[in-house]
C-alpha positions, -999 to 999 in steps of 0.1 A, spaced: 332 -440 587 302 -429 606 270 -445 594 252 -410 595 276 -391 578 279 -419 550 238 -414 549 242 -380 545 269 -382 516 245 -408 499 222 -384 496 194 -407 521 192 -372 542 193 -334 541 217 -332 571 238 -347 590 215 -342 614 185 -357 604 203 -387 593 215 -394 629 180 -389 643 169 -417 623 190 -436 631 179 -431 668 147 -434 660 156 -471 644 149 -459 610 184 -468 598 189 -511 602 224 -528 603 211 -563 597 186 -570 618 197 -545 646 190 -503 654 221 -489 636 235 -464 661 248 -431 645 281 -433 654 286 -468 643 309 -476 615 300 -488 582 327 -508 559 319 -515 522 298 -544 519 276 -541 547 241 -541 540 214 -512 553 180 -509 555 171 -471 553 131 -460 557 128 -425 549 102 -404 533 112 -409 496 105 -452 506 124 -482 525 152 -486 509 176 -519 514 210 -509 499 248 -522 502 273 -501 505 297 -501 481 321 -468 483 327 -446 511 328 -407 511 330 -380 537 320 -355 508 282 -347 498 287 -346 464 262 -346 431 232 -369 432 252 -387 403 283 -391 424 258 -402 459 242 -428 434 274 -446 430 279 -446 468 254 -480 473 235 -507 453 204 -514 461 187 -545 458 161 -556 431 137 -568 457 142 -531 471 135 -515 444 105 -535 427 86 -528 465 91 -492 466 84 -491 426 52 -512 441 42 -491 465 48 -457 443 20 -471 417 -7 -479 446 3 -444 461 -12 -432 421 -40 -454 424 -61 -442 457 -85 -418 448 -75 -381 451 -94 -360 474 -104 -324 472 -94 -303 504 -119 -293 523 -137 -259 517 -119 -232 538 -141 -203 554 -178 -196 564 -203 -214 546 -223 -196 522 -262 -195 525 -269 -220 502 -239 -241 521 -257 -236 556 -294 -250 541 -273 -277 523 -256 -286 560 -293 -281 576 -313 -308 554 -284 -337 558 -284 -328 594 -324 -332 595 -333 -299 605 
C-alpha cells in the first residue's frame, strides 16, 4: 500500500493530497530516509510523520485503503512513548509563552497619535 494513502486513512492528513506533498517535502521519514509517496509501507515499519498537530514517530500496525472513523484510524499505528511524552512536552510549553494581544486594527485615535508622538520624542 501506498505510504500517502495509508497517511491519509490514518487520519495524519486531510487528503490524499496533502499527504503526498509532505512526503515530497521530506515531512514523512522511512527510517532515516525522505519517504517517497508512492512507496510501499508493510506493517511493522516505523514512520516519522511532522505535521501541524506535532512530530509524530508511529509503527504501523494495520493497513487500510478506507478513511474511516478517528476510532478506527487510531487503531491503524502505535506510536511510541518517547513520541508521545515530546509532543505532550511541547503542547504544555506551547500553554506556557505568554499570550499576546493583536495589534490594534485602524487609524489611531487622538489620544493614540499624542501617545505615538511622546515615545517617538516629538
Amino acid at each position: 500500500m501506498r505510504v500517502d494513502k495509508w497517511l491519509w486513512a490514518a487520519r495524519f492528513f486531510k487528503t490524499r493530497s496533502q499527504a503526498a506533498r509532505a512526503c515530497e517535502l521530506g515531512r514523512i521519514q522511512w527510517g532515516a530516509q525522505p519517504a517517497k509517496p508512492a512507496r510501499e509501507v508493510r506493517p511493522g515499519d516505523m514512520l516519522l510523520v511532522k505535521n501541524d498537530s506535532g512530530d509524530f514517530q508511529v509503527e504501523v500496525l494495520v493497513l487500510s485503503e478506507l478513511r474511516g472513523p478517528a476510532a478506527v484510524a487510531q487503531t491503524l499505528y502505535r506510536e511510541t512513548d518517547a513520541s508521545r511524552e515530546a509532543r505532550m512536552k511541547a503542547i504544555e510549553e506551547r500553554k506556557a509563552m505568554p499570550h499576546f494581544e493583536p495589534v490594534h486594527q485602524g487609524k489611531p485615535s487622538k489620544r493614540d497619535r499624542r501617545r505615538l508622538d511622546r515615545f517617538r520624542g516629538r
